[in-house]
mmJSON file of the N, C-alpha and C atoms, coordinates in Angstrom:
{"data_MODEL":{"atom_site":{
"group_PDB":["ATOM","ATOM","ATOM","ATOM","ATOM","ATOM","ATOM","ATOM","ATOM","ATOM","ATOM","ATOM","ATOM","ATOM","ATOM","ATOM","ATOM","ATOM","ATOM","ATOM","ATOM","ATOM","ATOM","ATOM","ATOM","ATOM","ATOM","ATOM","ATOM","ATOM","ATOM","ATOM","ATOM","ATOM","ATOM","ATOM","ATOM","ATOM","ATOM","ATOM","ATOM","ATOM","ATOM","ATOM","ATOM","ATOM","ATOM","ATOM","ATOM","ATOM","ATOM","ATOM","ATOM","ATOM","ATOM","ATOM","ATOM","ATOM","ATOM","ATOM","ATOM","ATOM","ATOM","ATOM","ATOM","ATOM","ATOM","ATOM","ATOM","ATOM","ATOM","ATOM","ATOM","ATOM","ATOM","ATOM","ATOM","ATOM","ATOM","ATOM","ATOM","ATOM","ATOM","ATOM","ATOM","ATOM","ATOM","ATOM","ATOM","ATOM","ATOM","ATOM","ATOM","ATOM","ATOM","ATOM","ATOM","ATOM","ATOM","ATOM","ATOM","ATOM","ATOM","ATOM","ATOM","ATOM","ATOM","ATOM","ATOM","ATOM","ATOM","ATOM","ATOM","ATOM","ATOM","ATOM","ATOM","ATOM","ATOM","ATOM","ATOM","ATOM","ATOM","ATOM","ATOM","ATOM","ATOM","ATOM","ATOM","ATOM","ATOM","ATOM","ATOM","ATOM","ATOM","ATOM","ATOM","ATOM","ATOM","ATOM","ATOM","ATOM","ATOM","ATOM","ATOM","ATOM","ATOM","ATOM","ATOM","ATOM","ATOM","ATOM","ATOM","ATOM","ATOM","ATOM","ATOM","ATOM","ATOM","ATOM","ATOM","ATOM","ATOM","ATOM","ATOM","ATOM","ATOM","ATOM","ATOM","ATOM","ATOM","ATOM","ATOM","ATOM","ATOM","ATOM","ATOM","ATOM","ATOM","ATOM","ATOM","ATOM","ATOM","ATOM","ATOM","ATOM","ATOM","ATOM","ATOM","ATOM","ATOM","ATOM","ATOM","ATOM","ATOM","ATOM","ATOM","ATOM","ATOM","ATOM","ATOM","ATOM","ATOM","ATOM","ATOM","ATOM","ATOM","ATOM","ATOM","ATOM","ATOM","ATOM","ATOM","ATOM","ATOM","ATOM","ATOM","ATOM","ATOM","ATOM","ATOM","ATOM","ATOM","ATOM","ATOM","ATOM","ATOM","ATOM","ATOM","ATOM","ATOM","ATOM","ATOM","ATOM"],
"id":[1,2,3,4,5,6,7,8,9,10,11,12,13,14,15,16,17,18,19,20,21,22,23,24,25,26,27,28,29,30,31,32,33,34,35,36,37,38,39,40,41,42,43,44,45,46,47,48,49,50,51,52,53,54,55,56,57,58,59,60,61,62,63,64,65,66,67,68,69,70,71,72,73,74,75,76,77,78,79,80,81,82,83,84,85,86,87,88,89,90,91,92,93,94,95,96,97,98,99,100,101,102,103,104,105,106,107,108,109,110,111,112,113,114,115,116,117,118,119,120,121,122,123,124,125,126,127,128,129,130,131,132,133,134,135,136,137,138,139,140,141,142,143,144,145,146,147,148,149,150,151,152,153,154,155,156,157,158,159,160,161,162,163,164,165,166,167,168,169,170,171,172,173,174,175,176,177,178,179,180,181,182,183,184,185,186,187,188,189,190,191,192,193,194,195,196,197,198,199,200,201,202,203,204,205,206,207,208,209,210,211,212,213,214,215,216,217,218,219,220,221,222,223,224,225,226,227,228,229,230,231,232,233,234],
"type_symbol":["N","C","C","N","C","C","N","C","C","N","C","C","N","C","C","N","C","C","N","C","C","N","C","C","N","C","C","N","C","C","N","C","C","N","C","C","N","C","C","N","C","C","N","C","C","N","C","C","N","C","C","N","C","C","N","C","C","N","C","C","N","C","C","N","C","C","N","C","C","N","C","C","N","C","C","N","C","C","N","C","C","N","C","C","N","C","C","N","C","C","N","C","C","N","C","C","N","C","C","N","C","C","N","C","C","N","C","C","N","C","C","N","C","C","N","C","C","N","C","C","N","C","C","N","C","C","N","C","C","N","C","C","N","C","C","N","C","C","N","C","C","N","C","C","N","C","C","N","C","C","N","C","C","N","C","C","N","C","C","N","C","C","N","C","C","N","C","C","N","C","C","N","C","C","N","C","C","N","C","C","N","C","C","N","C","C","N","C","C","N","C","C","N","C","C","N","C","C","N","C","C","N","C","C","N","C","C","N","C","C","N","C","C","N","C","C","N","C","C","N","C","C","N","C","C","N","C","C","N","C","C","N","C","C"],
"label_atom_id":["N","CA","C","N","CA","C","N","CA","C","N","CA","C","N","CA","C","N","CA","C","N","CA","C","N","CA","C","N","CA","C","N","CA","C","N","CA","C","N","CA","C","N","CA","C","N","CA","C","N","CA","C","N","CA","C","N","CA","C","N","CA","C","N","CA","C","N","CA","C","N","CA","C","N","CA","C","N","CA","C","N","CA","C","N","CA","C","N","CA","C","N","CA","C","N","CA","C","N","CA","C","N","CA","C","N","CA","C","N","CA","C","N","CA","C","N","CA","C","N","CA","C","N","CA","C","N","CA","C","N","CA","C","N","CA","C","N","CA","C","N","CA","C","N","CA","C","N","CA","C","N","CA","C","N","CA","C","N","CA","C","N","CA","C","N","CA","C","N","CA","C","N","CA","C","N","CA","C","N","CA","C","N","CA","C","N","CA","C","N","CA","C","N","CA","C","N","CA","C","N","CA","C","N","CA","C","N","CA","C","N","CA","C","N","CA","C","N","CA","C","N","CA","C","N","CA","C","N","CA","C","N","CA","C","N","CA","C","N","CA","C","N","CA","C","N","CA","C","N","CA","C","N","CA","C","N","CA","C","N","CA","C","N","CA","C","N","CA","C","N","CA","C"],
"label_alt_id":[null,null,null,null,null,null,null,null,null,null,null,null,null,null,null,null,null,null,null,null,null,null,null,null,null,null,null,null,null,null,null,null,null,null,null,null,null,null,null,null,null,null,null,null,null,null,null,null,null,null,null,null,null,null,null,null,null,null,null,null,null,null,null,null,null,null,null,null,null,null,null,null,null,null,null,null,null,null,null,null,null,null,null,null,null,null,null,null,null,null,null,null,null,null,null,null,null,null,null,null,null,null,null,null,null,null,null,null,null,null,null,null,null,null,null,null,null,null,null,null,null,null,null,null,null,null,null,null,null,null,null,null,null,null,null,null,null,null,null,null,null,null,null,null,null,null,null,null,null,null,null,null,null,null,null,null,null,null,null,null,null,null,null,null,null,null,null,null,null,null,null,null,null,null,null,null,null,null,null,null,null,null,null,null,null,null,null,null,null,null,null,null,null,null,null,null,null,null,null,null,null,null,null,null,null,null,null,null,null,null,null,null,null,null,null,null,null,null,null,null,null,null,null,null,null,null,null,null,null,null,null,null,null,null],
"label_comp_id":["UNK","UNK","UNK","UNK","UNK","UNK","UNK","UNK","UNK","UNK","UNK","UNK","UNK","UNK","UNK","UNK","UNK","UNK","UNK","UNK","UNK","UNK","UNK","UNK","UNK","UNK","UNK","UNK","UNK","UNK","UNK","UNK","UNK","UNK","UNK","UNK","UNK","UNK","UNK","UNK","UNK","UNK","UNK","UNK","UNK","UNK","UNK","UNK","UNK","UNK","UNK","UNK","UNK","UNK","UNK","UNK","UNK","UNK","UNK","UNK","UNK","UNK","UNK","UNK","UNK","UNK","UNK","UNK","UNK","UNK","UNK","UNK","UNK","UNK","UNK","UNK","UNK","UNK","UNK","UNK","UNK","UNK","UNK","UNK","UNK","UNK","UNK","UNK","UNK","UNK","UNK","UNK","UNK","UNK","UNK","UNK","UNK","UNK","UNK","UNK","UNK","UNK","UNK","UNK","UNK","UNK","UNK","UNK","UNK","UNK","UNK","UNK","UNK","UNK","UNK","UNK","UNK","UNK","UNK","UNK","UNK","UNK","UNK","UNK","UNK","UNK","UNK","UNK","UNK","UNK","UNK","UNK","UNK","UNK","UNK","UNK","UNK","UNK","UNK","UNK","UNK","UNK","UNK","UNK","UNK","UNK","UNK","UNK","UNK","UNK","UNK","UNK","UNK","UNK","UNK","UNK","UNK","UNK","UNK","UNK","UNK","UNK","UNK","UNK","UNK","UNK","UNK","UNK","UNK","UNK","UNK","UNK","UNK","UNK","UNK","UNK","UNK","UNK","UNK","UNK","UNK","UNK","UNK","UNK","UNK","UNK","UNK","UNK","UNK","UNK","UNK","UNK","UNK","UNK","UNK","UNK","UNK","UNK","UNK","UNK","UNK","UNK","UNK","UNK","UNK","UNK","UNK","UNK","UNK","UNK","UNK","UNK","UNK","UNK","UNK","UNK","UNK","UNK","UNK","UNK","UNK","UNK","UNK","UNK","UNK","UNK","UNK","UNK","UNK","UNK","UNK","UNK","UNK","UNK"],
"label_asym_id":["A","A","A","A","A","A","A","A","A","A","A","A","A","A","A","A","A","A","A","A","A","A","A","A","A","A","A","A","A","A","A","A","A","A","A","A","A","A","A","A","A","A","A","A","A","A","A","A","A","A","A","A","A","A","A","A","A","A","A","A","A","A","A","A","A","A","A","A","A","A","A","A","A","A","A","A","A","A","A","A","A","A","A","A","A","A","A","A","A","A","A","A","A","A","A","A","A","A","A","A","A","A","A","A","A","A","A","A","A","A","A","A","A","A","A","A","A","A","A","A","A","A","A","A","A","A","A","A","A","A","A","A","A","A","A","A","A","A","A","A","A","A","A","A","A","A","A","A","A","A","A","A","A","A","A","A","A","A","A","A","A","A","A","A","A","A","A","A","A","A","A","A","A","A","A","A","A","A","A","A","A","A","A","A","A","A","A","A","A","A","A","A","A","A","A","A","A","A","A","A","A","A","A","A","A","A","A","A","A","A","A","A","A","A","A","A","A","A","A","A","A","A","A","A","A","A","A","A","A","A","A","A","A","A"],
"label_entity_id":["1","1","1","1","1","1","1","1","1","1","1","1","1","1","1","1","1","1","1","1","1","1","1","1","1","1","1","1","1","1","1","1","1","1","1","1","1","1","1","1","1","1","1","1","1","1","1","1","1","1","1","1","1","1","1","1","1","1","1","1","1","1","1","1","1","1","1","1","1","1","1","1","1","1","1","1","1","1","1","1","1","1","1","1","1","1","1","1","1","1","1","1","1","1","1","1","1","1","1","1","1","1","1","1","1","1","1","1","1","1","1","1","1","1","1","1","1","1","1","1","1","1","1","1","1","1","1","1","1","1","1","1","1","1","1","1","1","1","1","1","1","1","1","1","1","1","1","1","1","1","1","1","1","1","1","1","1","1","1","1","1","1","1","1","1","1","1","1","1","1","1","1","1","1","1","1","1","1","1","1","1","1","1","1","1","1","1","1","1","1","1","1","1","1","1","1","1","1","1","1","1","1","1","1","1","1","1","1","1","1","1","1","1","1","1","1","1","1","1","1","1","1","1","1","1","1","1","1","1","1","1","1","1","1"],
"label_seq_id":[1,1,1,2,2,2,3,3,3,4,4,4,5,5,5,6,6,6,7,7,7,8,8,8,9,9,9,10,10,10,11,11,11,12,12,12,13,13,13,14,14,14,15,15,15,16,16,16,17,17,17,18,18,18,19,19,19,20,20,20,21,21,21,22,22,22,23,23,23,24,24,24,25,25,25,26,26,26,27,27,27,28,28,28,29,29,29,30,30,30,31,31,31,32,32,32,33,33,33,34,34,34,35,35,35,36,36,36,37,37,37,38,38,38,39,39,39,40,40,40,41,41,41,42,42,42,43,43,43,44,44,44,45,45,45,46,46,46,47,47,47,48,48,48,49,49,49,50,50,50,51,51,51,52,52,52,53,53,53,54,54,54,55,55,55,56,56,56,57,57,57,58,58,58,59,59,59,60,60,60,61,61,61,62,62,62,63,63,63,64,64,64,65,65,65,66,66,66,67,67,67,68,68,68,69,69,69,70,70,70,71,71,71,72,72,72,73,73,73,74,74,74,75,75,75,76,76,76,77,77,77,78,78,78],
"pdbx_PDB_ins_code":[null,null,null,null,null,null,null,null,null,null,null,null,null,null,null,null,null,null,null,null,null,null,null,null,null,null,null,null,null,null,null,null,null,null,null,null,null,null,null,null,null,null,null,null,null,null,null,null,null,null,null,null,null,null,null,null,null,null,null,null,null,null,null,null,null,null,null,null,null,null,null,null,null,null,null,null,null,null,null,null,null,null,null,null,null,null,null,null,null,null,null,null,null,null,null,null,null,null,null,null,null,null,null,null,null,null,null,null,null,null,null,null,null,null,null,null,null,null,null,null,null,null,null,null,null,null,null,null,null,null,null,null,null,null,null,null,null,null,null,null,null,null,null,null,null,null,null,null,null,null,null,null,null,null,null,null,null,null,null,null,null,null,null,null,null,null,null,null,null,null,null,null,null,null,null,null,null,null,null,null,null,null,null,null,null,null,null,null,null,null,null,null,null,null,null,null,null,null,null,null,null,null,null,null,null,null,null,null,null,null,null,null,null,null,null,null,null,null,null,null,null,null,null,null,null,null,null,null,null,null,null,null,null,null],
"Cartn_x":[-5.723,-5.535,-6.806,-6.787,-7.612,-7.905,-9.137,-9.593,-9.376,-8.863,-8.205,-6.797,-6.115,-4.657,-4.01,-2.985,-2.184,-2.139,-2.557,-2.587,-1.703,-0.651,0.339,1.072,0.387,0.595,-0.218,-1.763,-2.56,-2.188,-1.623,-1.07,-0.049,0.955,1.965,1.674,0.29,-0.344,-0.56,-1.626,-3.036,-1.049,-0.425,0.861,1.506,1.473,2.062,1.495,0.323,-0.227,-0.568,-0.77,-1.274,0.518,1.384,2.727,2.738,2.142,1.864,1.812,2.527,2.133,0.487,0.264,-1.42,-2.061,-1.524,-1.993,-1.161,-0.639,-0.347,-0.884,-1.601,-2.397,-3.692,-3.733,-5.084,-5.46,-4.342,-4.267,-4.092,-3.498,-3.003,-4.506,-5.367,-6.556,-7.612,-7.541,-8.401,-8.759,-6.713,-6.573,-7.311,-6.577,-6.462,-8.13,-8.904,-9.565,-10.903,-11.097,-12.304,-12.09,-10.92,-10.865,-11.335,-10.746,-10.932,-9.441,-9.827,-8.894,-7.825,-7.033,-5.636,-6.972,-7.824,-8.447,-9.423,-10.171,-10.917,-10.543,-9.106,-8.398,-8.409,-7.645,-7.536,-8.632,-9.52,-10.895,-11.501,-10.888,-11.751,-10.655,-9.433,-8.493,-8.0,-8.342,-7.698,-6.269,-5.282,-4.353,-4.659,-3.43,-3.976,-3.329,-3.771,-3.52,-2.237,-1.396,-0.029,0.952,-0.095,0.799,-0.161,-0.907,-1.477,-0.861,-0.341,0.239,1.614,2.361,3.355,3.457,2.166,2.048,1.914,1.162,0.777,2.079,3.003,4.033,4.927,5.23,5.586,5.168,4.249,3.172,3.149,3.386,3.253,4.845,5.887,7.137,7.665,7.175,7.178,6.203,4.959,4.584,5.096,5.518,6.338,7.826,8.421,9.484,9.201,8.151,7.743,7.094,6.404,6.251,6.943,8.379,9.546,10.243,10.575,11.332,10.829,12.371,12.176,11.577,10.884,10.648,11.61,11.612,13.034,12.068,13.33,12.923,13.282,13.042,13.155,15.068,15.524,16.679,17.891,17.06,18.185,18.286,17.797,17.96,19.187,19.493,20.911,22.497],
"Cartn_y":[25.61,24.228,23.745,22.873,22.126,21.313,20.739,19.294,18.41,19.099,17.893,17.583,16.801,16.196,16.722,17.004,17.392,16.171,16.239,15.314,14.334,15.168,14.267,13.2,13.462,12.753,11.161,12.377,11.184,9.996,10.43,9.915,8.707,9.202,8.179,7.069,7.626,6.774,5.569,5.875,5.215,4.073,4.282,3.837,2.794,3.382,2.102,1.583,1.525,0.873,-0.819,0.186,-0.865,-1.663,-1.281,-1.821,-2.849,-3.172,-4.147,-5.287,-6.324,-8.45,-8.142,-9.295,-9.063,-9.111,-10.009,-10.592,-9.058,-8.279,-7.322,-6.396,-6.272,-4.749,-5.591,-6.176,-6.789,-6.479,-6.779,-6.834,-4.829,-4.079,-3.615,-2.323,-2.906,-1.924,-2.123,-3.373,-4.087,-2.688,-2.842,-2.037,-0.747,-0.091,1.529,2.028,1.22,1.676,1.244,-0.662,-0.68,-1.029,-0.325,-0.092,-1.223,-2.883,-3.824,-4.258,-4.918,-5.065,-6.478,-7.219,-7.798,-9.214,-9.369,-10.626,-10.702,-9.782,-9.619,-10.313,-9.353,-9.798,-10.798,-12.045,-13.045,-14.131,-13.56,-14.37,-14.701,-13.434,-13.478,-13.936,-14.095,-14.459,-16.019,-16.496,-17.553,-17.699,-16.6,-16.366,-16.517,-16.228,-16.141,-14.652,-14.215,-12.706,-12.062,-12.882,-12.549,-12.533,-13.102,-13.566,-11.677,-11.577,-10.541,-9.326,-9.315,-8.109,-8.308,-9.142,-9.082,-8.295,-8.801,-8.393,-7.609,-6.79,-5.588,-4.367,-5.161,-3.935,-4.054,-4.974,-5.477,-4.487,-4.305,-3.489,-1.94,-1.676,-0.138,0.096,-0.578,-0.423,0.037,-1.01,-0.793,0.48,0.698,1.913,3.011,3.1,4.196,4.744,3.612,3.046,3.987,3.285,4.09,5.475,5.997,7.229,8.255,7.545,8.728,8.688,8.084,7.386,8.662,9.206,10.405,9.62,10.37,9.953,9.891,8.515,8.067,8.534,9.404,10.029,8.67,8.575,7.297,7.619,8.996,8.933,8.801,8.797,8.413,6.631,5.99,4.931,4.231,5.036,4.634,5.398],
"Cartn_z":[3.753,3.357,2.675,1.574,1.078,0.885,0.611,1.451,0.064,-1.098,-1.965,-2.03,-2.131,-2.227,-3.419,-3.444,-4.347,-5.595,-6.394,-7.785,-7.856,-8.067,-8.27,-7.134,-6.223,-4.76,-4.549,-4.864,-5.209,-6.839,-7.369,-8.49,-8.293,-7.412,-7.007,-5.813,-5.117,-4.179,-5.107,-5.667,-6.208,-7.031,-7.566,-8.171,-7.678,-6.444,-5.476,-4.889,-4.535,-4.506,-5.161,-6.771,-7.743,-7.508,-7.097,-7.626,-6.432,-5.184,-4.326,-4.338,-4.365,-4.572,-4.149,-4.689,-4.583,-3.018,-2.31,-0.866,0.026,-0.272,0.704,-0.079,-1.358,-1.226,-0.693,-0.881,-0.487,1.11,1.854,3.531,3.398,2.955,2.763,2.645,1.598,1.28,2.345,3.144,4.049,5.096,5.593,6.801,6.623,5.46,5.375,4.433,4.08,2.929,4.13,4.573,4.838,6.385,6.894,8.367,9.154,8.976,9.487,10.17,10.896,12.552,11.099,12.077,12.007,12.368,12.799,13.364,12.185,11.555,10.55,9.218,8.892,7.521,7.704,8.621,8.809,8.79,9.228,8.6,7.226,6.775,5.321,4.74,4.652,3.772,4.132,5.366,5.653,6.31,6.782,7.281,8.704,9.076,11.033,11.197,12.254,12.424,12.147,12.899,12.469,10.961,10.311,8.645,8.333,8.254,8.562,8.987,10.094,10.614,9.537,9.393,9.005,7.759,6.51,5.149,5.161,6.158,6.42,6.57,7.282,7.434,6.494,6.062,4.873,3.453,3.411,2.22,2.804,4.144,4.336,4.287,4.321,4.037,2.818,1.675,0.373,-0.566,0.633,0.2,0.474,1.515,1.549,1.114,0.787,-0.36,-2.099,-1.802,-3.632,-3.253,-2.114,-2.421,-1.899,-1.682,-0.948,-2.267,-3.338,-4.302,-4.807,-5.687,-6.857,-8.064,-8.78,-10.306,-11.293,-11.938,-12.652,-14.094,-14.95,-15.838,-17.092,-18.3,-19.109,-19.757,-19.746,-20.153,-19.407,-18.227,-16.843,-16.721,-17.802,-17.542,-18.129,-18.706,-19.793,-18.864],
"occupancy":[1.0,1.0,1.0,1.0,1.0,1.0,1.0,1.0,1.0,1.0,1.0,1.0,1.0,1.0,1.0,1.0,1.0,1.0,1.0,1.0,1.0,1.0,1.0,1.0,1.0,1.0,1.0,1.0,1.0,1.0,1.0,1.0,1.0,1.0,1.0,1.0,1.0,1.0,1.0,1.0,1.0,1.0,1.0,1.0,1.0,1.0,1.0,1.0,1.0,1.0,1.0,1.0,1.0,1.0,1.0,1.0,1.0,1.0,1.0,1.0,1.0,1.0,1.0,1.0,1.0,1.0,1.0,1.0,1.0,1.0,1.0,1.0,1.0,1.0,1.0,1.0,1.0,1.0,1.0,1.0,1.0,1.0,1.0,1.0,1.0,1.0,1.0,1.0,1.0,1.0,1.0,1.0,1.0,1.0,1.0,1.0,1.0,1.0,1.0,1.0,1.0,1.0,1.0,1.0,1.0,1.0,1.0,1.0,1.0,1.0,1.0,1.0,1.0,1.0,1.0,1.0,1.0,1.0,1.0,1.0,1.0,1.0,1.0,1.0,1.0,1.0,1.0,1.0,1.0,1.0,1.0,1.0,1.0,1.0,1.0,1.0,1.0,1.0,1.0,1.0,1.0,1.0,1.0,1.0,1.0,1.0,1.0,1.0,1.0,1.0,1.0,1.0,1.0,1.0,1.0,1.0,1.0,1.0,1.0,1.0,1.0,1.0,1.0,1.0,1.0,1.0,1.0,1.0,1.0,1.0,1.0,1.0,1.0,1.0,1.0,1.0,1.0,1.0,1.0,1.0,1.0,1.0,1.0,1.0,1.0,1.0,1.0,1.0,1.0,1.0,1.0,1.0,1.0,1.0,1.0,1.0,1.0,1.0,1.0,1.0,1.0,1.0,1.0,1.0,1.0,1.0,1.0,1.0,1.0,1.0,1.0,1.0,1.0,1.0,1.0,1.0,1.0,1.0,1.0,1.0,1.0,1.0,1.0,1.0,1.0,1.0,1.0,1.0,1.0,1.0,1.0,1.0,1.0,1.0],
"B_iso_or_equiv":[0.0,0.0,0.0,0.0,0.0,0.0,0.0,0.0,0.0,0.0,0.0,0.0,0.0,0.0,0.0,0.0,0.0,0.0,0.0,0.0,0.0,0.0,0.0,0.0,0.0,0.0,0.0,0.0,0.0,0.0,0.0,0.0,0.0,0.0,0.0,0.0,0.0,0.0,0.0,0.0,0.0,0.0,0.0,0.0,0.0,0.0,0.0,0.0,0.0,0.0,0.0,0.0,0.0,0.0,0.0,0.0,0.0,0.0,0.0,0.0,0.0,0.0,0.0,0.0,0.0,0.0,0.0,0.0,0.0,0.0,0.0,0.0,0.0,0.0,0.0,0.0,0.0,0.0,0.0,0.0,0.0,0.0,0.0,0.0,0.0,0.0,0.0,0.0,0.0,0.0,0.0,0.0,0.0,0.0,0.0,0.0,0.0,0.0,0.0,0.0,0.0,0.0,0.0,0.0,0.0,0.0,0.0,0.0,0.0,0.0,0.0,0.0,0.0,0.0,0.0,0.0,0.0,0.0,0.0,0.0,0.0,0.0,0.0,0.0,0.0,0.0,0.0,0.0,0.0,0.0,0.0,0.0,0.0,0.0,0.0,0.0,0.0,0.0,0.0,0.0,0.0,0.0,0.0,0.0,0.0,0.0,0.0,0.0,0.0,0.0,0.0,0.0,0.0,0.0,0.0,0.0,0.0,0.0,0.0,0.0,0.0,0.0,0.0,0.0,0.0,0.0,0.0,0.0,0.0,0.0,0.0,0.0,0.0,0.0,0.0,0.0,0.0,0.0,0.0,0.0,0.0,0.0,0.0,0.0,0.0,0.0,0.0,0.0,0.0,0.0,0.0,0.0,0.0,0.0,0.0,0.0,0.0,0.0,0.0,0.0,0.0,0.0,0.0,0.0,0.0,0.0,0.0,0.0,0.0,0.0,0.0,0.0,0.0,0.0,0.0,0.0,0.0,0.0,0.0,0.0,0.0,0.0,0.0,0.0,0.0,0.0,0.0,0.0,0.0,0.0,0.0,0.0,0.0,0.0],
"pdbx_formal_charge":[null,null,null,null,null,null,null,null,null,null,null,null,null,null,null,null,null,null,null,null,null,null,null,null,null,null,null,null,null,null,null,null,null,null,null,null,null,null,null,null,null,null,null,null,null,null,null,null,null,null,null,null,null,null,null,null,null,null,null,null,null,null,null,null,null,null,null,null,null,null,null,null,null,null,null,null,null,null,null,null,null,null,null,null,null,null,null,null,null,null,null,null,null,null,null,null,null,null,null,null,null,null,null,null,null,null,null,null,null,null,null,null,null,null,null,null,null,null,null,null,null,null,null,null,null,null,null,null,null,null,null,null,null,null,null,null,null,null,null,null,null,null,null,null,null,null,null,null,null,null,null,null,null,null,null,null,null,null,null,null,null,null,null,null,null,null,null,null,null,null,null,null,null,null,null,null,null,null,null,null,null,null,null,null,null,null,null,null,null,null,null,null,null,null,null,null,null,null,null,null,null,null,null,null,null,null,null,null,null,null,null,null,null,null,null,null,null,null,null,null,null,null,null,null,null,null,null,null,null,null,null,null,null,null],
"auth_seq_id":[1,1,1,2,2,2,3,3,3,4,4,4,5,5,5,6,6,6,7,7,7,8,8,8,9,9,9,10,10,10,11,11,11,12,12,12,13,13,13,14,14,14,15,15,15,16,16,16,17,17,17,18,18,18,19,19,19,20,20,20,21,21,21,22,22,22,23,23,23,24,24,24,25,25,25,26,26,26,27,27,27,28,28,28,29,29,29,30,30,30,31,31,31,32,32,32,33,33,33,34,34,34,35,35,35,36,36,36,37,37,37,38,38,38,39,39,39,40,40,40,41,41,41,42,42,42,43,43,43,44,44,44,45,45,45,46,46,46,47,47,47,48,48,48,49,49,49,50,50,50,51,51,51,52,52,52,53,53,53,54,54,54,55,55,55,56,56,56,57,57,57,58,58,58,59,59,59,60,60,60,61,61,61,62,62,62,63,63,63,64,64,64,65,65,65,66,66,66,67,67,67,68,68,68,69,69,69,70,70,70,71,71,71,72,72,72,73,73,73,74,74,74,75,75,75,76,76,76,77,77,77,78,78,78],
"auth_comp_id":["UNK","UNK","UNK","UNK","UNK","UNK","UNK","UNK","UNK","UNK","UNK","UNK","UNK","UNK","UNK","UNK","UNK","UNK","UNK","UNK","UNK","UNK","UNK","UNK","UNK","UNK","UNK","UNK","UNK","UNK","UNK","UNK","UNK","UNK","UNK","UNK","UNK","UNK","UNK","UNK","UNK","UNK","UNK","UNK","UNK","UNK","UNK","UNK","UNK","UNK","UNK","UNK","UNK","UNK","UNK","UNK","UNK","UNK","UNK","UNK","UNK","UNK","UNK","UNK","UNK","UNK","UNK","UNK","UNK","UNK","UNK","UNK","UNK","UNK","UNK","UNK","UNK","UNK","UNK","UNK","UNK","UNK","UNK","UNK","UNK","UNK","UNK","UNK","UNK","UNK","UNK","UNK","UNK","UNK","UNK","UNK","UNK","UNK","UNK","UNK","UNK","UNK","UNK","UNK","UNK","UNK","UNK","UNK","UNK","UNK","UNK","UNK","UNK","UNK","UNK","UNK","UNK","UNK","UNK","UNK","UNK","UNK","UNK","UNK","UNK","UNK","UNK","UNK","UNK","UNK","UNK","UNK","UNK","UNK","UNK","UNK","UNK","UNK","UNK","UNK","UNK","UNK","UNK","UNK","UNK","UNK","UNK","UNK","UNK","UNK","UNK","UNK","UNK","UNK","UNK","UNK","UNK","UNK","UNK","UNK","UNK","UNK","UNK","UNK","UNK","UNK","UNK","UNK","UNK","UNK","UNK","UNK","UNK","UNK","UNK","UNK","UNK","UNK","UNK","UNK","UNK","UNK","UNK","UNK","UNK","UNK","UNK","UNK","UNK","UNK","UNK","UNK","UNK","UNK","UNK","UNK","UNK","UNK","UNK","UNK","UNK","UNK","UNK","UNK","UNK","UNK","UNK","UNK","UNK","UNK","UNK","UNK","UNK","UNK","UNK","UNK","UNK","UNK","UNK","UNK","UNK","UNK","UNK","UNK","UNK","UNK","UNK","UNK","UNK","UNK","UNK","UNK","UNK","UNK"],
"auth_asym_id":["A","A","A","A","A","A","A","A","A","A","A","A","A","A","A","A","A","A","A","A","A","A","A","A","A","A","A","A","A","A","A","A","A","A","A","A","A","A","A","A","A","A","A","A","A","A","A","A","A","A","A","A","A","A","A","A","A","A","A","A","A","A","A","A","A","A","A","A","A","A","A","A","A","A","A","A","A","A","A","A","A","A","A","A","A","A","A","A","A","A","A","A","A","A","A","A","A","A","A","A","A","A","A","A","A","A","A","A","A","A","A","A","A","A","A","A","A","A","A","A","A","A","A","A","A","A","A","A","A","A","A","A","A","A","A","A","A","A","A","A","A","A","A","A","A","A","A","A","A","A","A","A","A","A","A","A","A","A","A","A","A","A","A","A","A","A","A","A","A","A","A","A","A","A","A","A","A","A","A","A","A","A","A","A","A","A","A","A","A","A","A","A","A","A","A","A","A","A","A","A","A","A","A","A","A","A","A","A","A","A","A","A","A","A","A","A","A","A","A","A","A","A","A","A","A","A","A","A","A","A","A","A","A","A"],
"auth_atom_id":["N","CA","C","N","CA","C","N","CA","C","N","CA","C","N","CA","C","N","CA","C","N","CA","C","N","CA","C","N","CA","C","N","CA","C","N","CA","C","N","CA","C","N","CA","C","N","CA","C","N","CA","C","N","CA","C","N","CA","C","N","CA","C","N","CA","C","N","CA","C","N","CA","C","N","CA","C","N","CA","C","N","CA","C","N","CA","C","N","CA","C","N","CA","C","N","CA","C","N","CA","C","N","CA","C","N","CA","C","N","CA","C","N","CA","C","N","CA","C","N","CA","C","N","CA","C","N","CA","C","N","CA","C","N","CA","C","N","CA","C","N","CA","C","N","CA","C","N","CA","C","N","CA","C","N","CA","C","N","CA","C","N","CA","C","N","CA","C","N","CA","C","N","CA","C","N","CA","C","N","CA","C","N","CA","C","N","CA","C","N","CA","C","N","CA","C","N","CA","C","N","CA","C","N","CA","C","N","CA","C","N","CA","C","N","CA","C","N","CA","C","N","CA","C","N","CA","C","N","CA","C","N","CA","C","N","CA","C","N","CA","C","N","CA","C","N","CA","C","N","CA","C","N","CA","C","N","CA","C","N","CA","C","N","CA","C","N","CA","C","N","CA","C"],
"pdbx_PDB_model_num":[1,1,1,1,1,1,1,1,1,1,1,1,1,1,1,1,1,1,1,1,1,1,1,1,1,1,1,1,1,1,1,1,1,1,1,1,1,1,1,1,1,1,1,1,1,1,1,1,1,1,1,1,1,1,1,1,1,1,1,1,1,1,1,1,1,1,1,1,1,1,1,1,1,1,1,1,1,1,1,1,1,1,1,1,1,1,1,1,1,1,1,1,1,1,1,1,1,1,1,1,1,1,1,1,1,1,1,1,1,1,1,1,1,1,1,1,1,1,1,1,1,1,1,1,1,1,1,1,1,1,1,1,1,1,1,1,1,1,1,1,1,1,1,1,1,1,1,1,1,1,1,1,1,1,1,1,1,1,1,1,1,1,1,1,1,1,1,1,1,1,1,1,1,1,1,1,1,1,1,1,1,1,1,1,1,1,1,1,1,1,1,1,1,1,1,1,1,1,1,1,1,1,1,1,1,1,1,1,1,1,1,1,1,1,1,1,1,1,1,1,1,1,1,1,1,1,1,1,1,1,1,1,1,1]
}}}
């Protein structure tokens, strides 16, 4: 095994990410990126913990939404 990610994985991450409402990647990069608690976010954003937890699952729902999702090719759109 290797300690880099498969490209195209990291590709569709970094994707859905960016594809996030702003206030749940935001809660969203808080959690997973600078490893701050549900009481934290809520400080710095002005929410209370729970609007917080909510966006939060909210945003890991939809991420995982888009990175289970097959890739829609442009002629499958017709």
């Amino acid at each position: 095994m290797t300690d880099r990610p498969d490209p195209r994985l990291a590709r569709r991450m970094r994707r859905a990410i960016r594809r996030l409402p702003r206030r749940q990647r935001e809660v969203f990069c808080a959690v997973r990126y600078d490893d701050l608690s549900y009481a934290q976010i809520a400080k710095r954003t002005g929410l209370s913990a729970t609007q917080v937890e909510a966006l939060f699952a909210d945003a890991l729902a939809s991420f995982v939404r888009t990175i289970d999702a097959e890739p829609r090719h442009w002629w499958r759109f017709w």
